[in-house]
Steps between C-alpha positions, in 0.01 A plus 500: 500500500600559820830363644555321849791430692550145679695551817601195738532525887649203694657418831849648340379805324362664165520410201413808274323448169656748247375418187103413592244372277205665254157357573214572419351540842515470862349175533764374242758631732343340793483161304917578413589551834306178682624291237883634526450469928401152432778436270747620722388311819498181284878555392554597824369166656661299227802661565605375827651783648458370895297788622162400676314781471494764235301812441465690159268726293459642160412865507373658229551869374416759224625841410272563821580264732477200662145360406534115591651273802533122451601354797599106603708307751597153529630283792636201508516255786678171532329305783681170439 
């Protein structure tokens, strides 16, 4: 079973996935990763951290490479 890594990009950096994950395919790894983005915006929403806008992705790599981008941003705008 091949093993992917799950790497984070945001507006302050990378966050390096060490440990990865076995699936079973590519399209489970492409499930993993828009499911973690999602995650990860929702926290970051819930969180309350004051920034308006925010950009992140979850890149995916092998023992080959990188073999998927997930990519999101989210702005927020108080008009009251």
């Amino acid at each position: 079973m091949p093993r992917y890594y799950f790497d984070l990009y945001d507006d302050s950096g990378l966050y390096a996935d060490d440990e990865g994950l076995d699936l079973p395919s590519i399209d489970d790894a492409r499930q993993e990763a828009a499911h973690s983005l999602a995650d990860i915006l929702r926290d970051a929403v819930r969180s309350g951290t004051g920034r308006a806008y925010r950009r992140m992705s979850v890149e995916v790599r092998n023992d080959v490479g990188t073999v998927i981008r997930v990519k999101s941003g989210f702005e927020i705008e108080v008009l009251v």
